[in-house]
N, C-alpha and C positions, 0 to 999 in steps of 0.2 A: 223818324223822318228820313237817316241813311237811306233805308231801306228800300222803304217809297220811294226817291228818284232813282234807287240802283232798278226796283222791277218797272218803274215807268217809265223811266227815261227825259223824264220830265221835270223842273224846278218846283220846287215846293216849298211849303212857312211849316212854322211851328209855332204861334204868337204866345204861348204860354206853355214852357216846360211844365211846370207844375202837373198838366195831364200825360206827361210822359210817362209810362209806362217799364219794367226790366231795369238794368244793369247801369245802360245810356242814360239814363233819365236822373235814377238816383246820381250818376258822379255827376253831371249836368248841374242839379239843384247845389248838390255841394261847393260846387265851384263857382257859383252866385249865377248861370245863364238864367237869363228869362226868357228868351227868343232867340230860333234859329231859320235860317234862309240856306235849301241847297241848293245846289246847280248840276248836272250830271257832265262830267267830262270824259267825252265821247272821239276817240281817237281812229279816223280811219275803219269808221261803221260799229268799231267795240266799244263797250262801255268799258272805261279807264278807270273811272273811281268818281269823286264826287269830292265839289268843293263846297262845301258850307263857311257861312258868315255867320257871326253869335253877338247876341246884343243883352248887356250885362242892364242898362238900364230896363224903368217901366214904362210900357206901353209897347204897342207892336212894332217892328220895321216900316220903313216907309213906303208905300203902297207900290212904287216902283222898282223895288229890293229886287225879284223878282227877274224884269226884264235888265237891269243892270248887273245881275249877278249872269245872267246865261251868255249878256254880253262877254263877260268877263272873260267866263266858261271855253265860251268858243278860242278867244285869245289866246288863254291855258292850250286848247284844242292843237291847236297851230303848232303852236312853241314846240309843242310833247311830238307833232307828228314829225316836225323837221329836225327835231335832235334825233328821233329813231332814225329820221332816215337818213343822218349824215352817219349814223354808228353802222347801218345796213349797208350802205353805197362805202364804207372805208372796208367793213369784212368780206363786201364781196369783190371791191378790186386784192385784197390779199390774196383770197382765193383764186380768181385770176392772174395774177404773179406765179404764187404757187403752183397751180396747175398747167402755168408756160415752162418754169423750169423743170419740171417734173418731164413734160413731152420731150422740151432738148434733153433730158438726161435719157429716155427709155431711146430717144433716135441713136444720138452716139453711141448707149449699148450695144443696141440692134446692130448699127454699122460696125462696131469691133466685132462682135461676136457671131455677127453671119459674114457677112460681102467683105467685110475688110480681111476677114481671115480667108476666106476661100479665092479674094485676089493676091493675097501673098502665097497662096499655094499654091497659083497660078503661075506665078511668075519664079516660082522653084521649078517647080516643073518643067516650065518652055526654058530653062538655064540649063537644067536636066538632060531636056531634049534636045537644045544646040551645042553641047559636049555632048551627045550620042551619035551626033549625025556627023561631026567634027573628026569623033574618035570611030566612023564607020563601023558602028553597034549597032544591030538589028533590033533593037526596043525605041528608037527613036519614035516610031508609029504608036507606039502604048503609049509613053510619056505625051507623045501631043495628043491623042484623044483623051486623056485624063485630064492635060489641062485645059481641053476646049469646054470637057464637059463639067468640071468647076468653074469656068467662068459662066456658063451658061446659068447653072446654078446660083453664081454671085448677082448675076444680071436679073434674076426673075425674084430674089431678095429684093434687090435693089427697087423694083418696079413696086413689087410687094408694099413697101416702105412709102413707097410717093403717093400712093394710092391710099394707104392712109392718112397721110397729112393732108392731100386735096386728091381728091379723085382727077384724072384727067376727063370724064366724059362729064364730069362737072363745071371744069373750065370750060372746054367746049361747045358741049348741049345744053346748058344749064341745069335746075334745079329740079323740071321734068326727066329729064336723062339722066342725073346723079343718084334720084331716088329711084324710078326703075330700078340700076343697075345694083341698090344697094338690098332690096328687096329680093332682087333674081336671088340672092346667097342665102334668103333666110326661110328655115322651117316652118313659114308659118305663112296661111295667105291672107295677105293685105289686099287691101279694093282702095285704087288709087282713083281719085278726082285732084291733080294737080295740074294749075295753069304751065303751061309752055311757053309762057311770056319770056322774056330774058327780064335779067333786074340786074341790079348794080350787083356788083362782084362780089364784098364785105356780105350783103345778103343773102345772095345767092348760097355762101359758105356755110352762112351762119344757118339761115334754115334748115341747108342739107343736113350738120350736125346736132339741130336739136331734135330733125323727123329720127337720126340716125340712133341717135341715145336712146329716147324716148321707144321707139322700136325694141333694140337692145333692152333693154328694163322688160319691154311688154316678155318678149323671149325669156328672158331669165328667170321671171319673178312671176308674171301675170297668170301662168298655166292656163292663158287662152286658147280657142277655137278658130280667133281670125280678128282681125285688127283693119282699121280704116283711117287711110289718111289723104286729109282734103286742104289743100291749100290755093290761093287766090290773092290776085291784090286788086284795088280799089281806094283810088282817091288818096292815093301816096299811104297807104297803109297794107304791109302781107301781112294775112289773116292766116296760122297753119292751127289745126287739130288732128292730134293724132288720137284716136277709142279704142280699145278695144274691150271683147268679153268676158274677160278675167275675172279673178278672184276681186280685184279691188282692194283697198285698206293699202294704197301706197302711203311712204312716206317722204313728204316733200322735205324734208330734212337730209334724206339718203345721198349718196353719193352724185349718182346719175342726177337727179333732178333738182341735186345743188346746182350741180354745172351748167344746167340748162337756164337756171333762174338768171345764175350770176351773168352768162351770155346775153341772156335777153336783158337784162338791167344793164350793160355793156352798152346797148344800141337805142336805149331810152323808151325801150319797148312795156309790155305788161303781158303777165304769165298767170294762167288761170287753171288749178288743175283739180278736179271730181273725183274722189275716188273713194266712192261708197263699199264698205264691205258687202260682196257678194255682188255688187252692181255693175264692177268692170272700173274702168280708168278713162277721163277724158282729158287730154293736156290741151291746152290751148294758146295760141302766142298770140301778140300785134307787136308786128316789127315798123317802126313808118322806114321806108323807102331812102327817104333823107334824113341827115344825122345833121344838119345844118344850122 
């Protein structure tokens, strides 16, 4: 009877163990059942498992058994989808934590170990050069093109840096101009159909970072040909997808499109991703507009 509601999906009786059949049946009889009723518990489009009722007396359940058990079933249904989803919505703010400390920790790297050290060489150098020019030394002209062209150095770090945390043509142009620009850098040709609309700001970001990931992935992993991304909004909801002709067989478990999930479950959005072996990759978001 397990069985039947697991392949049918459907509530089912058993009004007499006695013709059960296998393993089930014999410990069934042993243990005095004479009737069973399943219900199939159905989580979020999958089938979960199955709750059966067992009736030790004779005669069948009552005719109703049936529609009061898939009652039940549903109730079950519920409970089970919002315990997962308070254990997904707690692992994915973690993740999000983790992945904010993580960026402050590679930013201060970055700054110590590029722009921070090439403005303290900076500022050795012009100390250099005004005791050169002090003590009427003919190198004073070297020491100051060395330190203009460290700072120059520090400064195009520095810019380097901002543009990864937000692009400036993203604050600017918005999310038609941020992806352009992010594209122009990549090996690979993408066929853009994205709205030029402006949007709230938190969206705008978040977009640009999950075309930008998701991109990233196609590049690393996908060994595509060309890639397509098409974004729009409608009706307080941005729609983005990014395809491409890749290999396919991603895993939404990976890194990249952990990050992407956890973002988009951030904004109350839903993330939809295809990715047939051999068929290529389709990611898909809906962001609504308003977090309100």
């Amino acid at each position: 009877m397990t069985s039947t509601v697991l392949r049918t999906g459907e509530t089912a009786r058993l009004d007499d163990v006695a013709a059960a059949n296998g393993r089930i049946g014999d410990v069934a009889r042993r243990a005095g059942v004479r009737s069973t009723v399943g219900a199939p518990v159905i989580v979020d489009g999958r089938k979960w498992g199955v709750l059966v009722a067992i009736w030790a007396e004779r005669g069948p359940p009552p005719d109703d058994t049936e529609e009061r058990m898939a009652s039940f079933a549903e109730l079950l249904d519920t409970a089970i989808a919002n315990a997962d989803s308070r254990d997904q919505l707690t692992a994915s703010r973690a993740r999000v934590l983790a992945a904010g400390d993580d960026a402050r920790r590679r930013v201060v790297r970055d700054l110590h170990d590029g722009a921070q050290q090439r403005l303290v060489h900076t500022i050795i150098t012009l100390k250099l050069a005004q005791r050169s020019v002090h003590e009427n030394r003919s190198d004073a002209d070297v020491l100051l093109a060395e330190a203009l062209g460290t700072a120059e150095r520090a400064t195009a770090e520095v810019r380097e840096l901002a543009h990864g945390i937000l692009p400036s043509v993203l604050t600017h142009g918005g999310l038609r101009a941020g992806v352009d620009a992010f594209v122009s850098r990549l090996d690979l040709p993408v066929d853009l159909d994205v709205s030029s609309e402006r949007l709230p700001p938190d969206i705008e970001a978040s977009a640009y970072f999950i075309v930008a990931e998701a991109l990233t992935n196609v590049v690393k992993h996908a060994r595509a040909t060309r890639a397509t991304v098409w974004a729009a909004a409608d009706d307080g909801v941005l729609t983005l997808e990014v395809r491409d002709d890749g290999v396919g067989g991603a895993n939404p478990d990976g890194h990249g499109l952990m990050g992407i999930a956890d973002r988009v479950d951030a904004l109350g959005g839903r993330l939809r991703i295809e990715s047939t072996d051999g068929d290529g990759t389709v990611l898909a978001a809906r962001l609504p507009l308003s977090t309100r």
